[in-house]
C-alpha positions as CSV (number, residue, x, y, z in Angstrom):
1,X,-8.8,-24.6,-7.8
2,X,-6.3,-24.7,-11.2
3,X,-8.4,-21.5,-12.4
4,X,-7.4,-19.8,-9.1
5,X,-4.1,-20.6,-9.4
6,X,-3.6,-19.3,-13.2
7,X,-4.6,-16.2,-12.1
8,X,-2.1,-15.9,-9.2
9,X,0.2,-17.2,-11.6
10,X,-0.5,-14.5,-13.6
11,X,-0.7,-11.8,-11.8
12,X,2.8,-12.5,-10.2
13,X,4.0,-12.9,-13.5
14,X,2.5,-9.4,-15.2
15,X,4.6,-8.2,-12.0
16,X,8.1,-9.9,-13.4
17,X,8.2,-12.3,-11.0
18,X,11.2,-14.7,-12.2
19,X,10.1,-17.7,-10.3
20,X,6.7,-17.5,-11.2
21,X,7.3,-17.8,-14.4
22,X,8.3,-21.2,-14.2
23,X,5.4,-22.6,-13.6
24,X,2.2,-23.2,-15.6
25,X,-0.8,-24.6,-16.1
26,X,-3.5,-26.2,-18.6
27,X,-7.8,-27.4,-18.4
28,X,-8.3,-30.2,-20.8
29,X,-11.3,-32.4,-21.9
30,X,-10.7,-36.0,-23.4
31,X,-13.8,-37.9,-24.8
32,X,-12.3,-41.1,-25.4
33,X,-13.7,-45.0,-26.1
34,X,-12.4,-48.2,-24.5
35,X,-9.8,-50.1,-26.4
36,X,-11.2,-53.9,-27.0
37,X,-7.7,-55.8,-26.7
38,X,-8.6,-59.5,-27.8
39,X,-11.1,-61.5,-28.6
40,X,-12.1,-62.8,-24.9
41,X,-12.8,-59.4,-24.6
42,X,-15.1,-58.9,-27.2
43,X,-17.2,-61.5,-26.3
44,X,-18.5,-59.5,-23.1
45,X,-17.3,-56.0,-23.7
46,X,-20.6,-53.7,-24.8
47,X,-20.5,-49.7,-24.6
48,X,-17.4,-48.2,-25.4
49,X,-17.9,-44.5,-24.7
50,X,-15.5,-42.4,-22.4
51,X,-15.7,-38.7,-21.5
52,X,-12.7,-37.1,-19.3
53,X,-11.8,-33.8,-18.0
54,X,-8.7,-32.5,-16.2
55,X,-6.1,-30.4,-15.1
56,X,-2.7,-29.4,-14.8
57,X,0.2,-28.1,-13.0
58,X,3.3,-27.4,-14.7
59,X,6.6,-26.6,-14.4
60,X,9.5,-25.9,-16.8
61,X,13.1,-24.9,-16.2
62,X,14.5,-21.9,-17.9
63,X,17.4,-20.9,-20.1
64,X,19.2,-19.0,-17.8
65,X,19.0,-21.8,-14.8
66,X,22.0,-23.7,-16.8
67,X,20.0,-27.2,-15.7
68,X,21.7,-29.7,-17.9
69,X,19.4,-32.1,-17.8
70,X,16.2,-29.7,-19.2
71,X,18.7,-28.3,-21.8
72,X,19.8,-32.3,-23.0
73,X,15.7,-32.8,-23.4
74,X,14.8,-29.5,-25.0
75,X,13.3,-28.2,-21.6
76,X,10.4,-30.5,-20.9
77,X,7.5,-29.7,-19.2
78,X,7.4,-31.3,-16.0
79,X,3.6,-31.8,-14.7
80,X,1.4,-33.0,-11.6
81,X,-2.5,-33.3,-13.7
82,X,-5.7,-35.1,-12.1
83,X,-8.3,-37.0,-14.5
84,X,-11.4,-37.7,-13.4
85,X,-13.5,-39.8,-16.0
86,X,-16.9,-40.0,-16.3
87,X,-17.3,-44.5,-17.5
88,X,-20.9,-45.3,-16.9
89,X,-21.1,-45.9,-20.7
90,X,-18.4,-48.5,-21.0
91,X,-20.6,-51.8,-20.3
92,X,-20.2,-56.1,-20.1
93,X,-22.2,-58.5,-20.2
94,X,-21.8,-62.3,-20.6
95,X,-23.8,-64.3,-22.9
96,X,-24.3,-68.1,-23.2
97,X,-20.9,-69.6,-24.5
98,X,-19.4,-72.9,-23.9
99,X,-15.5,-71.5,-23.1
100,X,-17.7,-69.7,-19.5
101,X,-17.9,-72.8,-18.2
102,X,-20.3,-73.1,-15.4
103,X,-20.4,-69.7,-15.3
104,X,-24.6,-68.6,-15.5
105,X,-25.6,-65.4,-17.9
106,X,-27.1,-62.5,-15.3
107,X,-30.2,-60.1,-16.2
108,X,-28.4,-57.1,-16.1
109,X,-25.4,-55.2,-17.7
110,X,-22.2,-54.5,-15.4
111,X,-20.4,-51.4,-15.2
112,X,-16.6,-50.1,-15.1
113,X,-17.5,-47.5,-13.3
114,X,-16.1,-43.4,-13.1
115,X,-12.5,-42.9,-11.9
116,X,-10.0,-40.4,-10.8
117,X,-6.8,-40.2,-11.4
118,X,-3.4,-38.6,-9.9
119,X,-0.2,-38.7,-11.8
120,X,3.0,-36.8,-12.9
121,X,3.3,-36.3,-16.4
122,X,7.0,-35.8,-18.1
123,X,6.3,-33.4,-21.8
124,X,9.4,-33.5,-24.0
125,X,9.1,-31.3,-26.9
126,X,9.9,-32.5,-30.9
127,X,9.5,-29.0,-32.2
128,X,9.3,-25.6,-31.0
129,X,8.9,-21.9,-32.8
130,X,7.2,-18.7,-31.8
131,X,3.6,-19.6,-32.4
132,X,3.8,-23.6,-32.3
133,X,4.9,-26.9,-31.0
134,X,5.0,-30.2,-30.4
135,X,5.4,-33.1,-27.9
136,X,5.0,-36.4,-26.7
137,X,4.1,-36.9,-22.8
138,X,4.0,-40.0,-20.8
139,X,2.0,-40.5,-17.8
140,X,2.7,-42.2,-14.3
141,X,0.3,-42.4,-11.1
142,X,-2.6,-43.9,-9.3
143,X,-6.6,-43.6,-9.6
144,X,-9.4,-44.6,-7.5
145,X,-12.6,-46.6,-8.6
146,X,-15.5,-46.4,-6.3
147,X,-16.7,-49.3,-8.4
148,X,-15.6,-52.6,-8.8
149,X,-16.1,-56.2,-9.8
150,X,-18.9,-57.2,-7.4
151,X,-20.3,-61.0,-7.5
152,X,-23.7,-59.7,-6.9
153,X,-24.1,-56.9,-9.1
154,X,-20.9,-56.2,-10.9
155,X,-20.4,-59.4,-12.2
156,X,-19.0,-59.4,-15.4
157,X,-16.9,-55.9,-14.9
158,X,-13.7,-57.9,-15.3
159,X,-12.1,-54.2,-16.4
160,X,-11.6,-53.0,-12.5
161,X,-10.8,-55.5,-9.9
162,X,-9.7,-53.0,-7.1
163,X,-10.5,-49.4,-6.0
164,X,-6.8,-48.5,-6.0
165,X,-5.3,-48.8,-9.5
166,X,-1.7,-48.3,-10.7
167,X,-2.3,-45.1,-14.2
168,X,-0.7,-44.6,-17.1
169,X,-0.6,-42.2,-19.8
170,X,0.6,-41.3,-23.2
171,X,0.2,-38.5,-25.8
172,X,1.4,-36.8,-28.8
173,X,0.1,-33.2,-28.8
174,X,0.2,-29.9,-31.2
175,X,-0.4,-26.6,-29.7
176,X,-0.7,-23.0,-31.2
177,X,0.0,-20.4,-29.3
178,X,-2.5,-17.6,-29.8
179,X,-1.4,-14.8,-27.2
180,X,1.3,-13.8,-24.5
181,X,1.5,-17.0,-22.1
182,X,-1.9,-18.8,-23.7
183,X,-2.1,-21.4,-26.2
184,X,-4.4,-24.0,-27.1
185,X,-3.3,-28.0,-27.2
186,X,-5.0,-30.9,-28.7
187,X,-3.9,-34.2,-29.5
188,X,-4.1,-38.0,-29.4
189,X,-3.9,-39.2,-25.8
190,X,-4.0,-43.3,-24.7
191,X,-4.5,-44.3,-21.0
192,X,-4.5,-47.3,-18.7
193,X,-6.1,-48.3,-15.5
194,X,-5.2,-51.5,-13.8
195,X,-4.5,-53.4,-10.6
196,X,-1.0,-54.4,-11.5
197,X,-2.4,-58.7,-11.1
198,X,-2.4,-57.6,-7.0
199,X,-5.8,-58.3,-7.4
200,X,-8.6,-60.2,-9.5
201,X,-9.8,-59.4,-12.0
202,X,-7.2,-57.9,-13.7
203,X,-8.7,-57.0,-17.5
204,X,-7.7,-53.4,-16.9
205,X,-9.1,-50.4,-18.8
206,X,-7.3,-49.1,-22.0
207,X,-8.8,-46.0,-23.3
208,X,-8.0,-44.1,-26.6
209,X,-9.6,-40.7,-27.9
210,X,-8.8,-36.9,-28.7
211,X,-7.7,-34.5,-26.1
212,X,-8.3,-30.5,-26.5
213,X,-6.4,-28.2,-23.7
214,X,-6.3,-24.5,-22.6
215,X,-2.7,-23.7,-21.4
216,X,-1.4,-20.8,-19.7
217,X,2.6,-21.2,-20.3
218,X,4.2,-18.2,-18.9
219,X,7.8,-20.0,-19.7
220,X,7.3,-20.6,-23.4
221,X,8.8,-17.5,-24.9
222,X,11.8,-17.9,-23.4
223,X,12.1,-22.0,-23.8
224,X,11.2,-21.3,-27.5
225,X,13.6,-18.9,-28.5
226,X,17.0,-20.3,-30.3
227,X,19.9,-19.8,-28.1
228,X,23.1,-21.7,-27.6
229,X,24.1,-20.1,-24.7
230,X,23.5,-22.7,-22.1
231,X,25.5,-25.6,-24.2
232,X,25.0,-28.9,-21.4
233,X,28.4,-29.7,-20.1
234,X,30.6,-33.0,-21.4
235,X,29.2,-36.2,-19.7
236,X,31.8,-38.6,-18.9
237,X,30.8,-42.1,-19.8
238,X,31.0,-45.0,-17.6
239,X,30.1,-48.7,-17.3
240,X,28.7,-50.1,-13.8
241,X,27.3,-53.0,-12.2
242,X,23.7,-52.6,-11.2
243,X,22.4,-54.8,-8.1
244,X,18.5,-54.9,-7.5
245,X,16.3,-56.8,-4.8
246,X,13.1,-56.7,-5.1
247,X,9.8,-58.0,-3.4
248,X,6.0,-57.9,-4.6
249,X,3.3,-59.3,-4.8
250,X,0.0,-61.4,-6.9
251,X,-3.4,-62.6,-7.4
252,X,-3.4,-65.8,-9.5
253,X,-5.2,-66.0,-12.9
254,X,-5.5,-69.4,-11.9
255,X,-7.5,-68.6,-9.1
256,X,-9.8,-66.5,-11.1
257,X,-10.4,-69.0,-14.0
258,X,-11.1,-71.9,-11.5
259,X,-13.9,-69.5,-9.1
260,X,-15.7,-68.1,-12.8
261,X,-15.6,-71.0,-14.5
262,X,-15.0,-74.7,-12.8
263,X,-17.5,-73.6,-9.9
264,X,-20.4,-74.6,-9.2
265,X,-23.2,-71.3,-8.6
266,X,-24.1,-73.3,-5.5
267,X,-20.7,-73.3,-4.3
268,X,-19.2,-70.5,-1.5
269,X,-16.6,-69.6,-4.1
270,X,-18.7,-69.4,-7.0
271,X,-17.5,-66.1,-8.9
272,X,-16.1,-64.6,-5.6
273,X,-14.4,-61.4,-4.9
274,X,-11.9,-62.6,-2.4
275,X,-8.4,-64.1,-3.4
276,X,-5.0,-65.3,-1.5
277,X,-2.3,-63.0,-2.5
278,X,1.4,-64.4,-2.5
279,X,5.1,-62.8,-2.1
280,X,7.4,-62.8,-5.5
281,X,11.0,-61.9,-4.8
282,X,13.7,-61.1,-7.3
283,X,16.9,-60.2,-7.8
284,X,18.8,-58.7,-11.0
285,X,22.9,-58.2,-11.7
286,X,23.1,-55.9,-15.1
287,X,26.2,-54.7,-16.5
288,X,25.0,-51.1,-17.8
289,X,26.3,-48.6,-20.3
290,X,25.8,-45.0,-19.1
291,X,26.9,-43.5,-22.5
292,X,25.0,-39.9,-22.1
293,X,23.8,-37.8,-19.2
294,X,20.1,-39.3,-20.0
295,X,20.3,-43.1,-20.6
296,X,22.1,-46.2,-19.4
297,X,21.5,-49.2,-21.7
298,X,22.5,-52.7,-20.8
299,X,22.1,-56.6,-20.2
300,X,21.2,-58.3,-17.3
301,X,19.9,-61.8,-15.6
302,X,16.8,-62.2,-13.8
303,X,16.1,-64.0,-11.0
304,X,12.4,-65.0,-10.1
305,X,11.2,-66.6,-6.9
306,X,7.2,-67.2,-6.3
307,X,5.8,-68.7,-3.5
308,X,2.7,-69.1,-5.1
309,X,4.4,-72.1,-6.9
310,X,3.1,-75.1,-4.5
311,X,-0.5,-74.0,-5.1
312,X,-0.1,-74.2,-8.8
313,X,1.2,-77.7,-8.3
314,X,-1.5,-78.9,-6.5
315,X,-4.1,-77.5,-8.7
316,X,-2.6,-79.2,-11.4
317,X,-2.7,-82.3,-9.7
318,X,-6.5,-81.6,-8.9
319,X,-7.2,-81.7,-12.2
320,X,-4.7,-85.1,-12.9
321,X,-1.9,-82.9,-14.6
322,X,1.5,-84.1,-14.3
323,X,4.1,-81.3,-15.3
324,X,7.1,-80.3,-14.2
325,X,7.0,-77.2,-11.0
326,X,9.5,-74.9,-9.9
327,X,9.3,-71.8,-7.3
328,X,12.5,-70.5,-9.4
329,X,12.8,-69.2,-12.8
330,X,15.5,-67.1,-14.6
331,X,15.9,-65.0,-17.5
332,X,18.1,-63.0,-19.4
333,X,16.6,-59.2,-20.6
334,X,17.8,-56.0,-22.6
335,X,17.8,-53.1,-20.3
336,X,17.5,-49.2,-20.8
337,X,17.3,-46.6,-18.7
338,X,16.1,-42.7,-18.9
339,X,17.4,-40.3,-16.6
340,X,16.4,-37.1,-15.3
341,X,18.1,-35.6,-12.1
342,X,17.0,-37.8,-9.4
343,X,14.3,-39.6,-11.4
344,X,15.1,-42.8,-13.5
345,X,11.9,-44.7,-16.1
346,X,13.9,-48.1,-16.1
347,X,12.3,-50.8,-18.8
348,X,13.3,-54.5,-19.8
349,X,12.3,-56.9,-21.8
350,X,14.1,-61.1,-22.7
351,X,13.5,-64.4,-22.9
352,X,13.0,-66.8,-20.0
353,X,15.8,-69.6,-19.8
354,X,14.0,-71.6,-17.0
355,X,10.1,-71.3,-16.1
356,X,8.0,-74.1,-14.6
357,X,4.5,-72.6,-13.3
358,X,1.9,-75.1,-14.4
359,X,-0.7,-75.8,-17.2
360,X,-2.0,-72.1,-16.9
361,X,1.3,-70.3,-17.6
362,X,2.2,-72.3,-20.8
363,X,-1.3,-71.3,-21.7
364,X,-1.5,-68.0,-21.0
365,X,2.1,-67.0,-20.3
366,X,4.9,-66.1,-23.3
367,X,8.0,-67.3,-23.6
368,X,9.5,-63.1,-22.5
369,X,8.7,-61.2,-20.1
370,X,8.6,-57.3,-19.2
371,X,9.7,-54.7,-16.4
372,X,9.1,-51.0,-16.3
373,X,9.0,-49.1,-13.4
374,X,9.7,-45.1,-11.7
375,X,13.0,-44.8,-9.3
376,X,14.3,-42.6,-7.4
377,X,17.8,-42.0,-6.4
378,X,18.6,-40.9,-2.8
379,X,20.9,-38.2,-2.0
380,X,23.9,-38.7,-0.7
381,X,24.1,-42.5,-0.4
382,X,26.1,-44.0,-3.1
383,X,23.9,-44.0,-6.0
384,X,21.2,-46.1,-3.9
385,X,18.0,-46.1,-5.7
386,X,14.4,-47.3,-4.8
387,X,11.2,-47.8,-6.9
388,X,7.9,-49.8,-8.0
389,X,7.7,-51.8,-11.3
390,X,5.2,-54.0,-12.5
391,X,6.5,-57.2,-14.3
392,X,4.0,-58.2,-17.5
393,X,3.9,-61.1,-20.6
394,X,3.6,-59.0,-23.3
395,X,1.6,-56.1,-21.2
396,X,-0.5,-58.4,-19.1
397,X,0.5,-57.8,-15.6
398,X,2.2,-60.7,-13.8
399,X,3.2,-59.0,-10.5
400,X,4.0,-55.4,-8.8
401,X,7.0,-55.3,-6.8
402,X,9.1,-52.4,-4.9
403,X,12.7,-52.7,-5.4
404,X,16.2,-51.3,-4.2
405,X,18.9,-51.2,-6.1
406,X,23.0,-49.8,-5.6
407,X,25.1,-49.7,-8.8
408,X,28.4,-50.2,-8.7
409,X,31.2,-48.3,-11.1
410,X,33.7,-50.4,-13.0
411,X,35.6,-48.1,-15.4
């Protein structure tokens, strides 16, 4: 299909087609080998070995469309690419250990499994001449797994938890460009596959390896050439008041540790599949600095409410712990924001100042959190912007959430 395309693309283009020439369009391959993130993880985690394969559809804006916004980022490559990876070499298995619990070793190795993977990809070049340049790209979408954890024969894949999985991406890449339109790309490319905690288990997938691309750029002459024609126009600076609501969703770790490990095999629940999920709501009030035409930087308070804190309480009390419980918790964060047009990557990270979930959390949990997450603002209403961010402890998911958000201008 992308093949086909390229050479409609190019045919319109060798015609002069001006709108044609804005898009693009690339083939890459990615062998790659899964990233072992702690030592839990080496304990089970066996093969390694990753091989992916792609494609790309691109689009860049051009010099003489006066878009401020490409010309404050270089003119970026804007892209929609699909991965589909081939993971039956990335293997677990459990062996005898006294921290699985009552958890019983299995005769046979479990499997991650091959994805696919949809996402939009934003390029932003470092350097650019006739003949080369380079960029960094980052990555947003979705995949599907056909394979999953499975108590009876997937047992150990602690990696994928769900067939519906939140991607991301990131890459530095060099490319020469050999001919008119066509150039060749490789680089250094990192990806992620997880549930976002909406399900168990949650391990995720981080992959790490080489990419190597065919591209067909029909724009790059003219994004490459030095001109300072098309200067962006003045931004005027301004500080607002940023309002967000927001309501998600989790799985409990909790839950998982107590079905793997404190069950009995004999039991219903003994390394199940199936786990409650529970509604999160929050709410943030930032006071934000939009100080150019692509970033808004600022501090906020946080405002957590889980409903999922009653039946931390009473597993605790199972087990004769006596600690302190709260649905509630609060928290104060840095926060930064990238814009382009309509499109906004928000990220935050601070301390809590008040947390009480339970034995587990001051286990497992840090003392700071983590947001990031895509938005989009609506035309023609007032600034009003929705999205989806998943809230981590230092990049272990905690819970996904959708969110709406109005920001308010104060001088």
């Amino acid at each position: 299909m992308i093949i086909g395309l390229v050479a409609c693309l190019l045919a319109h283009a060798e015609q002069g087609d001006t709108l044609t020439r804005h898009w693009g369009a690339s083939l890459n391959v990615n062998p790659g080998w899964a990233i072992v993130m702690d030592k839990y993880q080496k304990k089970w985690q066996k093969g390694t070995r990753n091989f992916s394969f792609g494609g790309e559809i691109s689009y860049s804006a051009l010099r003489s469309d006066s878009d401020v916004f490409a010309a404050s980022y270089g003119y970026p490559v804007l892209s929609l690419g699909m991965k589909y990876s081939l993971n039956h070499d990335i293997t677990m298995r459990r062996t005898p250990d006294p921290a699985w619990g009552k958890a019983q070793m299995v005769d046979y190795d479990s499997y991650m499994g091959n994805s696919f993977s949809l996402y939009g990809s934003f390029a932003r070049p470092l350097f650019r001449n006739r003949k080369w340049d380079a960029d960094y790209a980052l990555n947003i979408g979705v995949g599907f797994s056909p394979t999953k954890y499975n108590p009876t024969y997937n047992v150990d894949n602690e990696m994928i938890g769900a067939r519906w999985l939140i991607f991301f991406g990131a890459a530095l890449h060099g490319s020469y460009h050999f001919a008119k339109d066509w150039g060749l790309r490789a680089g250094l490319e990192y990806w992620h596959l997880s549930n976002g905690a909406l399900n168990r288990p949650n391990k995720g997938a981080n992959i790490l390896g080489p990419t190597l691309a065919l591209v067909y750029e029909p724009y790059y002459k003219d994004v490459s050439r030095r001109d300072t024609t098309h200067v962006p126009k003045t931004f005027k600076r301004y500080v607002y008041l940023n309002l967000t609501a927001g309501i998600g969703g989790k799985s409990l770790l909790e839950d998982w540790q107590k079905t793997q490990f404190e069950t009995a095999s004999d039991d219903p629940q003994y390394r199940t599949s199936t786990f409650p999920h529970y509604w999160a709501y929050s709410f943030q009030a930032d006071l934000m600095y939009r100080y150019h035409r692509k970033w808004a930087s600022g501090i906020g308070f946080d405002v957590f409410y889980g409903t999922y804190a009653s039946h931390v309480r009473k597993m605790d009390e199972d087990a004769g712990l006596n600690l302190p419980h709260s649905p509630w918790s609060l928290g104060i964060a840095f926060k930064h924001q990238v814009f382009y047009h309509r499109l906004s990557l928000a990220m935050s990270a601070g301390p809590y100042l008040y947390r009480r979930m339970g034995n587990n959390a001051n286990k497992t949990e840090k003392w700071f959190y983590e947001r990031i997450g895509l938005q989009y603002t609506i035309p023609h209403l007032g600034g009003l912007t929705i999205g989806g961010f998943v809230k981590a402890h230092l990049a272990k998911a905690d819970l996904t959430e959708f969110i709406i958000s109005y920001p308010i201008v104060l001088w």
